[in-house]
ZATI-497076 format. One line per 2 residues: number of its first residue (from 0); their letters; for each residue x, y, z of N, C-alpha, C. Coordinates in steps of 0.02 Angstrom, whole numbers, always signed. Layout:
BEGIN
NUM	A	X,Y,Z,X,Y,Z,X,Y,Z ~ ...;
//
This chain:
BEGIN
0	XX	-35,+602,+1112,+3,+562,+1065,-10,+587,+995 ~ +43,+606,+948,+35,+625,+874,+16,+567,+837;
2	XX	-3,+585,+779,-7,+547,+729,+48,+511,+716 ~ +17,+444,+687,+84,+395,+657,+73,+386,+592;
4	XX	+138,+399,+532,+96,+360,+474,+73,+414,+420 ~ +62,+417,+366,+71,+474,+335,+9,+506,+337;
6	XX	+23,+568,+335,-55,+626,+344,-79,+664,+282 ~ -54,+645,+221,-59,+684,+157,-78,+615,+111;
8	XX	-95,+644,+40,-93,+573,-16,-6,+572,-13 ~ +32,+639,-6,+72,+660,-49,+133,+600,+0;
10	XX	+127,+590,+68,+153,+555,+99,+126,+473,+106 ~ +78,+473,+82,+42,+412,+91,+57,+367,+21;
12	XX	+72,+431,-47,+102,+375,-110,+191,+384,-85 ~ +211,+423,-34,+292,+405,-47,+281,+336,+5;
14	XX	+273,+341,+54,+269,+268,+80,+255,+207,+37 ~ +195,+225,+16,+171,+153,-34,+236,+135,-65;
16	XX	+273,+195,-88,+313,+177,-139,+381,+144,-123 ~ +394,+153,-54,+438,+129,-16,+429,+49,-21;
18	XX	+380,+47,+33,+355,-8,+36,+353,-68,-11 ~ +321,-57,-60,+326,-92,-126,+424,-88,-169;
20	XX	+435,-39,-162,+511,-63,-188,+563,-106,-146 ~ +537,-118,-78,+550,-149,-50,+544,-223,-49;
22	XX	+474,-214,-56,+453,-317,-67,+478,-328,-113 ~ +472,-274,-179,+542,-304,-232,+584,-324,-234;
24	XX	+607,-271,-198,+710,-301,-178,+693,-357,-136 ~ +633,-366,-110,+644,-426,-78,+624,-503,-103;
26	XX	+611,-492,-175,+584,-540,-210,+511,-564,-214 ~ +470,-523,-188,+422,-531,-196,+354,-517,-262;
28	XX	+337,-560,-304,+280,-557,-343,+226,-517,-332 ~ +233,-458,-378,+176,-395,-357,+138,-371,-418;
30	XX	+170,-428,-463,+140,-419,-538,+62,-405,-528 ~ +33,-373,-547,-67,-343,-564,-66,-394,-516;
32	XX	-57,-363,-457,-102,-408,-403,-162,-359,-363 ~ -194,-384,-333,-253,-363,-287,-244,-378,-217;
34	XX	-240,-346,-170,-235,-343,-109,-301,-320,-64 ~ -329,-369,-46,-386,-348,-5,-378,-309,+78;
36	XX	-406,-267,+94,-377,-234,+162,-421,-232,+209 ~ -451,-281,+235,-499,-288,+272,-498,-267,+340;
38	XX	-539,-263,+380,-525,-244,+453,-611,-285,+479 ~ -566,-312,+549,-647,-334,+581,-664,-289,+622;
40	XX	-645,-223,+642,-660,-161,+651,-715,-142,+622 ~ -784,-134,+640,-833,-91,+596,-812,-22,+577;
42	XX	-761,+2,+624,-754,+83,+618,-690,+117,+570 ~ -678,+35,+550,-609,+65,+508,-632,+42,+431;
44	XX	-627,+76,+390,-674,+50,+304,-632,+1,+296 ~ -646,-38,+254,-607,-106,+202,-602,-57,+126;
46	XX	-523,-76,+98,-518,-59,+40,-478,-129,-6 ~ -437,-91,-40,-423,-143,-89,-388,-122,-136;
48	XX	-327,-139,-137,-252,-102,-165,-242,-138,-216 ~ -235,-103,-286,-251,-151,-344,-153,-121,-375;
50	XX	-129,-149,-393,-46,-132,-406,-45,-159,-487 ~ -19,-141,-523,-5,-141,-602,+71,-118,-618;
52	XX	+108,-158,-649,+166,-149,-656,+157,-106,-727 ~ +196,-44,-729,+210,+9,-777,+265,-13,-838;
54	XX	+257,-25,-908,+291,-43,-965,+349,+24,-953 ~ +395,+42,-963,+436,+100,-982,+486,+74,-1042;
//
């Protein structure tokens, strides 16, 4: 069975980026939020996705 899911940063920020323009369009509040990513898995790390909306 291959890999699922992106195998690079370079694929792993186009997803993110998907992803997130998505909950947008879907109305979702993503203003400087923090997302905790826990797992009760010992073998998988916990991180923590911190998102900041960009002034342009």
């Amino acid at each position: 069975m291959g890999r699922q899911g992106p195998t690079t940063k370079e694929e792993l920020r186009q997803s993110l980026g998907e992803i997130i323009q998505q909950a947008h369009n879907n109305g979702v509040d993503l203003n400087d939020g923090a997302y905790p990513l826990q797992h009760d898995d010992p073998d998988i790390p916990d991180f923590e996705l911190m998102l900041f909306q960009l002034k342009s």
